[in-house]
C-alpha positions in Angstrom: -13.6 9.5 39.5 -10.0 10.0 38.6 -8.6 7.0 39.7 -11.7 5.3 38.2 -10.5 6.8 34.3 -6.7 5.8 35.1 -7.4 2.9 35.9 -9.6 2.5 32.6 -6.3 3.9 30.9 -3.9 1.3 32.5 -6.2 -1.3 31.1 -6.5 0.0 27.8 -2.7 0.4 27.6 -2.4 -3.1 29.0 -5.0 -4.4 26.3 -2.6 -2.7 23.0 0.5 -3.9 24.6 -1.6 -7.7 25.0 -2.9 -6.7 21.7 1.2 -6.1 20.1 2.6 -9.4 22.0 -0.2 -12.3 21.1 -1.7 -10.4 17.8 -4.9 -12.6 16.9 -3.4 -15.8 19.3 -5.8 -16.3 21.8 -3.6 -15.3 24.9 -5.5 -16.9 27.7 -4.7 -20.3 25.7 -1.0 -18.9 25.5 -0.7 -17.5 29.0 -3.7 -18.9 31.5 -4.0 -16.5 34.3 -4.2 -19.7 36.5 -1.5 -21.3 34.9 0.6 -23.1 38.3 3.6 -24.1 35.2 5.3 -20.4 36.4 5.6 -17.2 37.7 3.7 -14.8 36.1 4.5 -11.5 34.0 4.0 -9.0 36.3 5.8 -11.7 38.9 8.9 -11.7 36.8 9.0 -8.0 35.9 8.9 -7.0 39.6 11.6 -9.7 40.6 13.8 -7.8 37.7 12.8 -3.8 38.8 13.8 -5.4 42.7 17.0 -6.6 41.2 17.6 -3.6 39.5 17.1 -1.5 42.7 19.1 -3.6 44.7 21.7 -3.5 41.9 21.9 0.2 41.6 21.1 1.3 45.0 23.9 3.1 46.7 25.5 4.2 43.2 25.3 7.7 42.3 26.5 7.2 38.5 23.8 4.7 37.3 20.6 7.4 38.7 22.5 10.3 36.5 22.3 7.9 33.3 19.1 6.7 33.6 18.2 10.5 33.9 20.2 10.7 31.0 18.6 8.2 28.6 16.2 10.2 26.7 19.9 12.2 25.5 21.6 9.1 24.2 18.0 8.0 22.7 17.9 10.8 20.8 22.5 10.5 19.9 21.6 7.2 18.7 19.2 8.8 16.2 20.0 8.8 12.6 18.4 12.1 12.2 20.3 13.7 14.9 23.5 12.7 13.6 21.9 13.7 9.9 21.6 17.5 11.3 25.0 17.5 12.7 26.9 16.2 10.0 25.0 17.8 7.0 24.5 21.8 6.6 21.8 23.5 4.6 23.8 24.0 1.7 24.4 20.3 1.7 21.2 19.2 2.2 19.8 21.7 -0.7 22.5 20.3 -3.0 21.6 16.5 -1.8 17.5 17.2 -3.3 18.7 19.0 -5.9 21.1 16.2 -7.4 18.2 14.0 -6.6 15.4 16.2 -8.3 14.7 13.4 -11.1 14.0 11.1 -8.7 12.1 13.3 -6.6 9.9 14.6 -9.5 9.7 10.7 -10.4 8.1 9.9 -7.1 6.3 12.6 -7.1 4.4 11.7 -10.0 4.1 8.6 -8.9 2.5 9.7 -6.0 -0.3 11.5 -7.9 -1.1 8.8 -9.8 -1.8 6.9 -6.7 -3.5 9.1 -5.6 -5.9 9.6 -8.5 -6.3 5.7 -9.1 -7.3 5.5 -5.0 -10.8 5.0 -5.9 -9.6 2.0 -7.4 -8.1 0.7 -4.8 -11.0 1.3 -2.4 -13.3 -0.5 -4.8 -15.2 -3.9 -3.9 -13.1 -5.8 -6.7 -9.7 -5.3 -4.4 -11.2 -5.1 -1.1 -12.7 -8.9 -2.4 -9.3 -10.3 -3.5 -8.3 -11.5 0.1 -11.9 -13.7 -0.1 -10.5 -14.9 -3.4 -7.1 -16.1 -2.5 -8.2 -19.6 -1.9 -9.8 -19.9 -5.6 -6.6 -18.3 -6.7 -4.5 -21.3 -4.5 -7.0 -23.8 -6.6 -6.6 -22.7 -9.7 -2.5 -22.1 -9.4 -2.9 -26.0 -8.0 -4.7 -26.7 -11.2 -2.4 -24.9 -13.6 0.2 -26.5 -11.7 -1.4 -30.1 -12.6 -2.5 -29.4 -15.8 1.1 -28.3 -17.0 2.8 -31.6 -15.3 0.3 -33.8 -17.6 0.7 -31.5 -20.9 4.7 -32.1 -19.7 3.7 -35.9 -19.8 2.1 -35.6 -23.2 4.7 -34.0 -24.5 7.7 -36.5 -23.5 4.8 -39.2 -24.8 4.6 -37.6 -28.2 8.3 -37.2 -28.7 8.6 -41.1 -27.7 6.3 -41.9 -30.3 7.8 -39.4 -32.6 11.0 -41.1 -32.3 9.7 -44.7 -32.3 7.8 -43.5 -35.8 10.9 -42.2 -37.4 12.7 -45.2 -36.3 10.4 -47.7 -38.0 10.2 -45.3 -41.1 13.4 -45.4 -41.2 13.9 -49.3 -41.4 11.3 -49.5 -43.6 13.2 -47.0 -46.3 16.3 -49.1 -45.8 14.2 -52.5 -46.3 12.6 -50.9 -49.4 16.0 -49.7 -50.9 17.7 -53.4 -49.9 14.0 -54.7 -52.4 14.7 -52.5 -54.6 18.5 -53.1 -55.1 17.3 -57.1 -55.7 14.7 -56.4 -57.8 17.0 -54.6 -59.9 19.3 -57.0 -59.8 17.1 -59.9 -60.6 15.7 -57.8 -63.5 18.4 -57.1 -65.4 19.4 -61.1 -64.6 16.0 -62.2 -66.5 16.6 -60.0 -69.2 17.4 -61.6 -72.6 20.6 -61.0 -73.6 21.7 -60.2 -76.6 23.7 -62.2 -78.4 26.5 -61.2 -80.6 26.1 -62.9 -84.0 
């Protein structure tokens, strides 16, 4: 019975850590059982502990610091280092120069929390369904503001071209008008002097 429920252990353990190294992958596709390409996982991990015995037999030192580890895990630990650095006093002066900031968050907090209803509700539990509509229409904004771009630069070309003709057009008419004035004060009678 007992070796029956460790055993059901080890296999869930090995199921999370299968879980944490091929996520959603299908891992049978990613690492066949009956694959002949390779050694296997468990193959290579007990060709590495072998090698690590055979490495560290004999030695007295490497025993004492693997006994050890669980001290420099917890040296190596920002907090650790935190409480020996810092005192009390300089902690309480640390939150209390940062009491804005805390009361800031703090508030923010409670609004979060009071606005989780929201967040639980169908409309944002749907969103992830709707992200391909969302993809769509950013595609169609996407398109739509490339051809109002187009009309634009299409508009302004015949704005120009407009303005250009106009343009000739006033300095054809002013050119007329010059001769016109020229040729009627030529056909008018002049008079004479006696």
């Amino acid at each position: 019975m007992a070796a029956t429920c460790q055993i059901d252990v080890l296999e869930k353990r090995i199921e999370s850590l299968e879980a944490l190294v091929f996520g959603n992958a299908d891992k049978d596709a990613l690492y066949p059982k009956d694959s002949s390409l390779g050694p296997q996982c468990i193959d290579n991990l007990s060709n590495i502990q072998s090698k690590v015995f055979a490495a560290t037999a004999g030695r007295k030192k490497i025993p004492k610091a693997y006994e050890r580890l669980s001290d420099l895990r917890s040296y190596l630990d920002p907090s650790y280092t935190e409480e020996l650095t810092t005192s009390d006093d300089t902690k309480a002066e640390i939150i209390l120069a940062e009491a804005d900031f805390l009361r800031e968050q703090a508030a923010r907090l409670e609004k979060m929390q009071s606005m989780e209803e929201l967040f639980d509700s169908e409309h944002i539990k749907a969103a992830p369904k709707l992200a391909g509509k969302l993809h769509e229409l950013s595609q169609l904004q996407i398109k739509q503001q490339d051809q109002a771009s187009q009309f634009n630069d299409e508009a302004r070309s015949c704005l120009e071209a407009y303005n250009s003709i106009v343009t000739l057009l006033s300095k054809q008419f002013i050119q007329w008008d010059e001769i016109l004035t020229k040729a009627e004060i030529a056909a008018k009678p002049r008079k004479s002097m006696d």
